[in-house]
C-alpha positions as CSV (number, residue, x, y, z in Angstrom):
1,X,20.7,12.3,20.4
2,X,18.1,14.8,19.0
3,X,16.4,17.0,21.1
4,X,13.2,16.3,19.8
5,X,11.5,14.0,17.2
6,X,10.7,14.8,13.7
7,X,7.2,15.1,12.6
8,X,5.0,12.7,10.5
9,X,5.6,14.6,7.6
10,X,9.0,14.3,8.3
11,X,9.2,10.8,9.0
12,X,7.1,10.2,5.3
13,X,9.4,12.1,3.1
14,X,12.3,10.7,4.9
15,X,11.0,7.1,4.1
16,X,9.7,8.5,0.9
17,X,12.8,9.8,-0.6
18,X,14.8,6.2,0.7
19,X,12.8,4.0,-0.8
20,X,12.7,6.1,-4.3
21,X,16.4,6.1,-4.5
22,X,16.1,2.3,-4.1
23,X,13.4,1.3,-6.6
24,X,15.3,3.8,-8.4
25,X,12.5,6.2,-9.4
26,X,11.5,10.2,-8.3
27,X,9.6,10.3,-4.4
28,X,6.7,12.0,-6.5
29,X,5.7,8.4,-7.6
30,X,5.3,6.7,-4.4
31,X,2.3,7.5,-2.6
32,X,2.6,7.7,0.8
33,X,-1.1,5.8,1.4
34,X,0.5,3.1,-0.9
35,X,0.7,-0.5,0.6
36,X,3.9,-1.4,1.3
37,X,3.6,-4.9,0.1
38,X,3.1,-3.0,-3.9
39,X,6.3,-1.2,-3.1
40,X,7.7,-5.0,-3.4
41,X,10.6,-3.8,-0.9
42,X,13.0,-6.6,-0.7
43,X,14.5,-8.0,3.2
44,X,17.5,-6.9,2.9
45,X,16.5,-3.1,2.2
46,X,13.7,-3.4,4.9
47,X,16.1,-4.5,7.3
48,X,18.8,-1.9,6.5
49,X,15.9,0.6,6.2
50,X,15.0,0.3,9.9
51,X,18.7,0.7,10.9
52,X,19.1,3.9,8.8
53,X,15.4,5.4,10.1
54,X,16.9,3.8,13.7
55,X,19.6,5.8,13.4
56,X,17.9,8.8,12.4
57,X,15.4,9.2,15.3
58,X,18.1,7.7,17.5
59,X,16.0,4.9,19.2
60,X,15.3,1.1,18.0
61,X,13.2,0.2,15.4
62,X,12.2,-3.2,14.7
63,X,12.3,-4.1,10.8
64,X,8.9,-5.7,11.3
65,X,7.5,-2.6,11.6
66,X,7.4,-2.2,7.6
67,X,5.2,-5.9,8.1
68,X,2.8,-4.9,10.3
69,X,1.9,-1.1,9.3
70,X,0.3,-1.1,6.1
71,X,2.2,2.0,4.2
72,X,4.2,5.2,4.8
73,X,1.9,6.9,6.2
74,X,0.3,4.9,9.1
75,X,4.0,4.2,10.0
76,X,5.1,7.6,10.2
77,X,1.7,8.6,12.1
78,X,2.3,5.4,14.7
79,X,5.8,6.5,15.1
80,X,4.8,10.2,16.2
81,X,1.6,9.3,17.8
82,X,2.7,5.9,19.8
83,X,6.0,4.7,19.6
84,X,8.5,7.6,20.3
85,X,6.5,9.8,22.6
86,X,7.7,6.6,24.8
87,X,11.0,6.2,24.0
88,X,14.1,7.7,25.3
89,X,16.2,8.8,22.4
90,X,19.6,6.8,23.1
């Protein structure tokens, strides 16, 4: 259970370093204002995505998160800004 949650920055190199390793190229080339839907991310790494960043911050996160935010960077921003100042961290 962590003591406190990362920041956004945090959050966006997490994701950015995850999702280089699995298109298979250096987090320098993903943008973190880069739509997620270019990042042609398949459902199966989404979904295991969210359980690894779930994991992580130690509180649910809903695959259709990487749906509904737009990029890296709003989703790290909503996560700090909305979502787990609310949460309990299990």
């Amino acid at each position: 259970m962590p003591d406190f949650y990362p920041s956004s920055t945090a959050i966006q190199n997490w994701l950015t370093q995850r999702i280089a390793t699995e298109l298979k190229i250096t987090p320098d080339r993903i943008d973190v204002n880069q739509p997620f839907a270019s990042l042609r991310l398949d459902s199966v790494f989404v979904v295991t995505l969210a359980v690894d960043l779930e994991t992580w911050l130690g509180t649910a996160i809903d695959p259709s998160i990487f749906w509904e935010m737009p990029d890296i960077a709003s989703l790290s921003d909503w996560l700090v800004d909305e979502y787990l100042p609310t949460q309990t961290p299990s």
